[in-house]
N, C-alpha and C positions, 0 to 999 in steps of 0.2 A: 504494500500500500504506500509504504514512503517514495517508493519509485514513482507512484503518480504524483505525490504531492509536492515530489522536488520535480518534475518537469513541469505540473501545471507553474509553480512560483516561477521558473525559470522562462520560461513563454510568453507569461505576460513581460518580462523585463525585456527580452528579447523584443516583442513589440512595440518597447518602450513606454510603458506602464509603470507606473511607478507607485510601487504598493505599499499600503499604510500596515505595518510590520506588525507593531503592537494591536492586540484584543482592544478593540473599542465598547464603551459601555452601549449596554442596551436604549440610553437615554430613557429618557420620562415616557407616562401615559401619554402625550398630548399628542393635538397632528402638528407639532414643529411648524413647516411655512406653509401649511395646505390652507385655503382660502375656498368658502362657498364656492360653487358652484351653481349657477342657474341656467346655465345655457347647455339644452339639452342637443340641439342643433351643433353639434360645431363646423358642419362646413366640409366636413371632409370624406374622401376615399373609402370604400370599404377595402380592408386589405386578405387580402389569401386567395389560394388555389382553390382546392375544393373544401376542407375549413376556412372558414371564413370570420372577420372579427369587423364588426361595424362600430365605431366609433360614437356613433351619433348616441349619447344618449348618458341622462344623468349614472353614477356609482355612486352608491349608497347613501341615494336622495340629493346628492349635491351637498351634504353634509361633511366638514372639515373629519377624518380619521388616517390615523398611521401604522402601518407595519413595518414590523422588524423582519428583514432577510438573511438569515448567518449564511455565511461564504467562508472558502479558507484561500480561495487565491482570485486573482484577480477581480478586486474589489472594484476596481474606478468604473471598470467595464460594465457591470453588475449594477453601478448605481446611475454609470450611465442611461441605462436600460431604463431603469426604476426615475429618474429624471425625464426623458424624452416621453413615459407616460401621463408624468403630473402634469407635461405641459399638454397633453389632450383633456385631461382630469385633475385640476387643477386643486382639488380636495383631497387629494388621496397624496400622503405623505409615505414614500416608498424608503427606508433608514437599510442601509447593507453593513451588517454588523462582522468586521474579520474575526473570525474564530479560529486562529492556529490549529494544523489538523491534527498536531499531537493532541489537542484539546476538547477538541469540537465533536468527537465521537464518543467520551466521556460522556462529555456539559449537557448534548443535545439531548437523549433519552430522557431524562430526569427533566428537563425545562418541559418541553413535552408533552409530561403526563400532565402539565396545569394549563391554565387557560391564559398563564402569563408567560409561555413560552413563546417563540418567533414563530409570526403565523405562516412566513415562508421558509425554506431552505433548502441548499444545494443539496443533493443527494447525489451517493456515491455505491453501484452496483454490490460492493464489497459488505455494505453494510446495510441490505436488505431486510435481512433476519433481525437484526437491531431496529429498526427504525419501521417498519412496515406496517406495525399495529398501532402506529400514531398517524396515519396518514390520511388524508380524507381523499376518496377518489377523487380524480378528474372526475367535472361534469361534463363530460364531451362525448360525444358518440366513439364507439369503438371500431366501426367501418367506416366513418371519417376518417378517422387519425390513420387508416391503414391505407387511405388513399395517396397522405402525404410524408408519413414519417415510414420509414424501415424498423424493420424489428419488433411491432407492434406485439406480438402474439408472445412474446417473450416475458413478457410483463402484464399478463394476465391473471388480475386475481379476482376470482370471485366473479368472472365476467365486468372487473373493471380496469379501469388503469390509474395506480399511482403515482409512476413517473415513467418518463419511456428515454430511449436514447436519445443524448444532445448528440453524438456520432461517434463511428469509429475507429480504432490505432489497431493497428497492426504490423505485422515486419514489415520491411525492406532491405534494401542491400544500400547502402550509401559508403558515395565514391567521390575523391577525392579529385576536380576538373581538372587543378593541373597538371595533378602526373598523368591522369588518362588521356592531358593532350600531349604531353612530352614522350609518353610511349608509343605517336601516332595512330591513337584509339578514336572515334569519334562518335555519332551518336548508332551508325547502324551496326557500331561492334557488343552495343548492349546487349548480354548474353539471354535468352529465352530459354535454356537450357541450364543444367548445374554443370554438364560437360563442358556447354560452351563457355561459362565461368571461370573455370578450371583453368582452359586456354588463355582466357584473357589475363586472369591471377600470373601464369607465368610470366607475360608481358609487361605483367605490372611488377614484377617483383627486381630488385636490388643486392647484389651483391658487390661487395669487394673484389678485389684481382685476387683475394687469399681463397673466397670463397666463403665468406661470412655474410651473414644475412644482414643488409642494412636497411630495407625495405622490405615488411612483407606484401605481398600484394592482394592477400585477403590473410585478416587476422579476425578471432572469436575467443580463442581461450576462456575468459570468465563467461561470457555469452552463450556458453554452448547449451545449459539449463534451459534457457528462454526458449531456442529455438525446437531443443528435442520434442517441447511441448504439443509445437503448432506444424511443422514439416510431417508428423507420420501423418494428416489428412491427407497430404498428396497420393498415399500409398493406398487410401481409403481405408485408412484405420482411424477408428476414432478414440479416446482418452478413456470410455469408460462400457461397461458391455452393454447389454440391454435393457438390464434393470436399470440402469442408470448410477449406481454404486458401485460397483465395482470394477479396480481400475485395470485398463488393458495395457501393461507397457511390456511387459515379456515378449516381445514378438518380432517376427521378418519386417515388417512395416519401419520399424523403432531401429532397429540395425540395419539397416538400409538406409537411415538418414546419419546414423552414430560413420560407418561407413563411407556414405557421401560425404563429411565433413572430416572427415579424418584424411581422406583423399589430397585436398587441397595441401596439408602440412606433409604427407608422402610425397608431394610433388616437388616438395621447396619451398613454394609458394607462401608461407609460413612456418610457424615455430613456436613448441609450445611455450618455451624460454624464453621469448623474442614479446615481454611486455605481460603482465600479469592478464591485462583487459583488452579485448577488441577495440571498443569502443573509445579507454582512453591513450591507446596506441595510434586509433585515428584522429583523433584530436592535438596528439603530439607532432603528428606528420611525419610516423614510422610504421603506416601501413596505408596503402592505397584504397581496401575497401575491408564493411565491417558488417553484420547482420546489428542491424536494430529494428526499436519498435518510434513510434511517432514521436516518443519526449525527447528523442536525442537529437530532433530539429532547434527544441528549445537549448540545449544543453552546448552545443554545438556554437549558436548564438551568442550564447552566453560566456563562456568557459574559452572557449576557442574563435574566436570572431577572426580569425587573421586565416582561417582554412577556407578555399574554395570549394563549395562540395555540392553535390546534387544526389537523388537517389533513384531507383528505379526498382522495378516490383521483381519479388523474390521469384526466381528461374523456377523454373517445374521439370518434373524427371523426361519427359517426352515432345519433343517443339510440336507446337501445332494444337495442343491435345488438351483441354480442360480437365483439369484433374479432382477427383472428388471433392476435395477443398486444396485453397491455395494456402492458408495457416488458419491458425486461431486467431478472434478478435477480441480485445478485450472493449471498453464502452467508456466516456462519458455520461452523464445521464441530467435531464430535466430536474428541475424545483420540486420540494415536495410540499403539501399545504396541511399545515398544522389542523387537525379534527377533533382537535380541543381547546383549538384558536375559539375566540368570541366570534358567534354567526355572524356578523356583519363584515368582521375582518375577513372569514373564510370567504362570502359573498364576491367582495370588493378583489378576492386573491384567484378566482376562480376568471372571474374577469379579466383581469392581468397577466394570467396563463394563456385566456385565448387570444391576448394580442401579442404576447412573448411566441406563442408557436405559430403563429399565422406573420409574423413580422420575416422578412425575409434577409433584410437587412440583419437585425438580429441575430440568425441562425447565420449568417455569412461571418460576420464579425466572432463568432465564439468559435466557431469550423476553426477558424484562424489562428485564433486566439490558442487553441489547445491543441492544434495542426493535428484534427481527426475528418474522415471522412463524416461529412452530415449525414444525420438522418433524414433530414426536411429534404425531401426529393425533390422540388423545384428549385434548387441550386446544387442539385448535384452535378453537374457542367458549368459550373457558373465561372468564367477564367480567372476571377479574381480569388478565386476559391483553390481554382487548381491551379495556379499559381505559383502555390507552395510544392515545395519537391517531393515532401512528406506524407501530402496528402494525393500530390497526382500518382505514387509511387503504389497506390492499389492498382491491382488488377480492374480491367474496364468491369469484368461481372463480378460487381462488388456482392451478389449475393450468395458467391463459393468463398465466404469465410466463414467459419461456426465459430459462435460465441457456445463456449458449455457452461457459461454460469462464473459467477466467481468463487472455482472450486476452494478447497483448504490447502493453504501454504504448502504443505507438506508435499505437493506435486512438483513444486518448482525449486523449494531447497533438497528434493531426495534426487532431483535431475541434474542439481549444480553439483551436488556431493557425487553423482555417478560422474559424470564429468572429468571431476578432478582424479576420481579413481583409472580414468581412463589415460588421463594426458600424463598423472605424474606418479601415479601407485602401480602402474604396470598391468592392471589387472584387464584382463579382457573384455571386449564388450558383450560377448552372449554373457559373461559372468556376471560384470556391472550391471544389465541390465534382471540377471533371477533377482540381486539382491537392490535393486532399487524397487520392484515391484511388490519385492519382502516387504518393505520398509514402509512403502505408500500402503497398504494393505494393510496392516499392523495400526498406522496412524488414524487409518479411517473405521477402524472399529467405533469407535464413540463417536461415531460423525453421521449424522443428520440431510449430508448432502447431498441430493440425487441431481445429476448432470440434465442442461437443457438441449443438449446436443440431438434428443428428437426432436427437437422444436425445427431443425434444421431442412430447410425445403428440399433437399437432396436428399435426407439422414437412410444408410441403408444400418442395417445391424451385421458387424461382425465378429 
């Protein structure tokens, strides 16, 4: 989880945001600078595709009221949002309260259960199971929202919806422009294949006249956890069996990517030595390419601003050939509305949902902001969208990515720990992988979690 919440912080600075660090109080009852309202006309546009949000019309009477929004990053953004509202409803006092996210998944539950907690708040997939019995459905149709949002069926409870995805992050491969122009690479050497990768990695990579690696030309090492994840889709294996518990990594699927990646550092091309992290190996400018997921646009930005780099969408085993899935996704996700807020706050919050998801503007600006694919389908082409290398760096059929939930940790530190057994314990990969599956299997006994991976338009069972 801190992975998200140091890319989201990093992102918005990256877009030059400048965010107010310290927990701000919740401020008083009152509505702060919200002013009557009488003018039910205002004059203007209905905005949305097929939801749609009409402006015209008084919020809770035209009567001065305020809520509180807690957020943990990009606050200006947020109250941006929450300002360019008041100026259509000019009574309705919108307060973005920064909540540090070491803190804010503590504080939030407990505020919450009263009718004095924030009648808004960012939600975060991870923390579902926490937050979800505080939540008041959306009041919106559910074959509406599946007109214009992705992932709709994924967040179905009860036949409602509490929050749905703001959009989403996934790998890519990101490359570093200038050594891919100085090893005369250009754009139609971008590999479709992991073979054709392989090839290019050689061309990218640097040696001495001794024959010492100064360049590798694809580095992973700490990364390799991340990607074991979301690569055996390609193979049409999915994370967990049918029931939905129980996990599948023992398999051909899983060592055929362990395999595919090990290939690259067989070839030269790298080295497990050769920098503890992919990532901050690419960042230093002692590897030409690296598997990441979308926060490392912001990280990149931020940490390394002096690298030229761009990314392009993770190769598949076969050119040509859509592959069951192209990785795992993981989600941003929509506001949630406090259902122990006071009704009229809830009212006035329900309101400001339908003009937050119907605002196109909006869903462009946060796309951005958190450099994830949208879910709001009328800017899923949008070029100031795709714009970002991060976000055009999906696959065109963005709907061959399976999101399985926000499984338990234990998937992704039993895969970094197999990892390191692989690159520096010696130990084999059919071996590493009996006892990673040991290990995940053991941890999810007391675990509650059943995978959403049927929810998956493709999903076959294997």
């Amino acid at each position: 989880m801190k992975v998200h919440h140091k890319f989201q912080r990093i992102a918005a600075l990256a877009a030059g945001i400048v965010l107010t660090l310290g927990a701000c109080s919740a401020g008083g009852s009152g509505a702060g600078d919200a002013v009557q309202d009488t003018k039910a006309d205002k004059g203007l546009s209905v905005q949305g595709v097929n939801l749609k949000y009409d402006p015209n019309h008084l919020v809770n009477d035209g009567k001065p009221i305020k809520l509180d929004w807690w957020a943990w990053t990009n606050i200006e953004i947020f109250q941006k949002i929450a300002d360019d509202y008041q100026k259509i409803h000019p009574n309705v006092d919108i307060h973005v309260v920064n909540q540090p996210w070491d803190d804010i998944w503590t504080k939030l539950p407990l505020e919450l259960k009263s009718a004095k907690g924030p009648a808004l708040f960012n939600m975060h997939g991870s923390q579902h199971a926490n937050l979800v019995e505080f939540m008041a459905p959306y009041d919106l149709p559910v074959d509406e929202l599946k007109k214009d949002y992705t992932g709709v069926d994924y967040h179905v409870v009860d036949g409602k919806i509490p929050y749905l995805h703001l959009g989403m992050m996934s790998g890519a491969i990101y490359y570093n422009t200038d050594m891919w122009k100085e090893a005369g690479l250009t754009d139609a050497d971008i590999p479709q294949t992991w073979d054709e990768m392989r090839t290019v990695a050689k061309k990218l990579t640097v040696r001495d006249p001794s024959g010492k690696l100064k360049r590798a030309g694809f580095s992973f090492n700490d990364e390799g956890g991340t990607f074991q994840m979301g690569l055996s889709y390609q193979y049409g294996q999915n994370l967990f069996a049918a029931d939905g518990k129980t996990p599948t990594v023992n398999n051909e699927a899983n060592l055929k990517v362990i395999n595919q990646m090990k290939a690259f550092y067989d070839d030269g091309s790298g080295d497990k030595d050769f920098g503890t992290s992919g990532t901050e190996s690419f960042g230093q400018g002692q590897a030409a390419m690296t598997y990441a997921w979308g926060w490392y646009a912001g990280t990149l930005a931020h940490d390394y601003p002096d690298i030229h780099w761009s990314a392009f969408p993770t190769p598949v085993p076969e050119k040509g050939k859509v592959p069951y899935a192209y990785d795992r996704t993981g989600l941003e996700a929509t506001f949630g509305i406090n259902k122990n807020a006071p009704k009229e706050q809830q009212a006035v919050a329900q309101d400001f949902l339908k003009y937050y998801l119907t605002n196109a503007d909006v869903q462009k600006t946060l796309a951005i902001a958190y450099a994830v694919f949208p879910a709001y389908i009328p800017i899923a082409e949008d070029p100031g969208v795709l714009a970002s290398p991060a976000i055009n760096a999906f696959h065109k059929e963005v709907d061959r990515y399976i999101w399985p939930g926000d499984f338990p940790a234990t998937f992704e530190d039993s895969s970094k720990a197999m990892w390191q057994d692989i690159l520096y314990n010696g130990v084999a990969p059919q071996a590493a992988l009996v006892a990673n599956e040991s290990k995940i299997k053991t941890d999810l006994k007391s675990s509650s979690f059943v995978s959403l991976e049927k929810l998956y338009p493709f999903y076959q069972a294997k």
